[in-house]
ZABAMAR-871327 format. One record per atom (N, C-alpha, C, O): x, y, z. Coordinates in steps of 0.1 Angstrom, whole numbers, plus 5000, padded with zeros to 4 digits. Example, Ala and Ser with C-alpha at 12.3 -4.5 7.8 and 13.67 -1.06 7.14 Angstrom:
BEGIN
513249435078/512349555078/513249675078/514249675085/512849785071/513749895071/512950005079/513450115080/
END
This chain:
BEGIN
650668742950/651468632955/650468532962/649468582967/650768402963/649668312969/650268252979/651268192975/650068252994/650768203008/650068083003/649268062994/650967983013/650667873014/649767893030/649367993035/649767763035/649167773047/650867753054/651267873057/651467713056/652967673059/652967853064/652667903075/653367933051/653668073051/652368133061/652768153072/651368143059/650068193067/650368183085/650168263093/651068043085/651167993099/652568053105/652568083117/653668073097/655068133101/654668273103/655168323112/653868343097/653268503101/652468533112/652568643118/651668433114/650968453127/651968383135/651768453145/652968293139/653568283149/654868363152/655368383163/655168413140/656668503144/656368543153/655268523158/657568623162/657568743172/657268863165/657768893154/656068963174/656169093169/656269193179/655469173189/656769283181/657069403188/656169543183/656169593172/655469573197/654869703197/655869813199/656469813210/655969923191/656270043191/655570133195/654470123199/656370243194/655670393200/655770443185/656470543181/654770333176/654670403159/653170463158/652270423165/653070563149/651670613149/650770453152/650870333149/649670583161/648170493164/647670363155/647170263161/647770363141/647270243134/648470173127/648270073121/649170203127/650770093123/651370043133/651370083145/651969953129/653069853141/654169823128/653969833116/655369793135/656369763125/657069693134/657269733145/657569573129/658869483136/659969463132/660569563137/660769403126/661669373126/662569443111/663769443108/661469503103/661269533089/660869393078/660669433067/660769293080/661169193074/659369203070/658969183059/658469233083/657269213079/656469313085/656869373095/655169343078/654569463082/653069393091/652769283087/652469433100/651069403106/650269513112/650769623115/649169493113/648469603119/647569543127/646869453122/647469593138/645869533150/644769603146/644869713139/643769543150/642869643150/641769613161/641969503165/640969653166/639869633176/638369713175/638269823178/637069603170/636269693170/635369643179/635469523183/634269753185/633369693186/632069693191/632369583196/630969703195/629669763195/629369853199/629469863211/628669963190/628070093196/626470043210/625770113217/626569953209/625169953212/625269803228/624669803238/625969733225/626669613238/628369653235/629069633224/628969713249/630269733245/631169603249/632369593246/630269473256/630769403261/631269283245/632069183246/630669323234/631169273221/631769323213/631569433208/632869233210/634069283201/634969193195/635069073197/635669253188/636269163178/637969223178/637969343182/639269183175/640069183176/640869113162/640569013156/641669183160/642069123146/644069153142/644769253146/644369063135/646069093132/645869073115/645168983112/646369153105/646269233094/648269213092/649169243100/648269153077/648969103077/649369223059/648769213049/650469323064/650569403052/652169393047/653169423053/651969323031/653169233024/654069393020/653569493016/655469373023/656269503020/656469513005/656869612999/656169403000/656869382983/655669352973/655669312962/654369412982/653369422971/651769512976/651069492986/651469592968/650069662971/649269532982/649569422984/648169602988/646969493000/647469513010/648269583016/646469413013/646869343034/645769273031/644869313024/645669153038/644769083041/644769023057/645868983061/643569003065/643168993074/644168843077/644168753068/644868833089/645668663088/644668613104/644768493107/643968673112/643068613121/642468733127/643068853128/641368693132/640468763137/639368703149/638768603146/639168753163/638668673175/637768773175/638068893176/636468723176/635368783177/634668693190/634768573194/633768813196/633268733211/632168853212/632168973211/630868733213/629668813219/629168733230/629168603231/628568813237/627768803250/625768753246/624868813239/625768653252/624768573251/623468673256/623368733267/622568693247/620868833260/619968743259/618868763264/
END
């Protein structure tokens, strides 16, 4: 399926609710699926990245819908 940006933009602004669902899933409303995720350096813990993962109920994937990454200036 091909999002528009219109669709891209209604997915990242919906409302989503965290549950008490296993550690790597989140589920809202059923209408749509997402997943967080957070990584970030073995080596400066003060860098990391943060991300919302956008997984379609009516078709195999997920693809990444934004991601904030932030590093510290040495």
């Amino acid at each position: 399926m091909n999002y528009t940006e219109e669709d891209l933009e209604q997915l990242i602004s919906c409302p989503k609710r965290i549950s008490q669902a296993p550690r790597r899933e989140m589920r809202t409303d059923g209408k749509h699926g997402f997943r967080a995720f957070m990584r970030h350096s073995l080596e400066f813990a003060e860098d990391f990245s943060l991300g919302l993962v956008y997984v379609p109920k009516d078709e195999p994937g997920s693809f990444c819908l934004m991601r904030c990454v932030t590093s510290c200036v040495r």
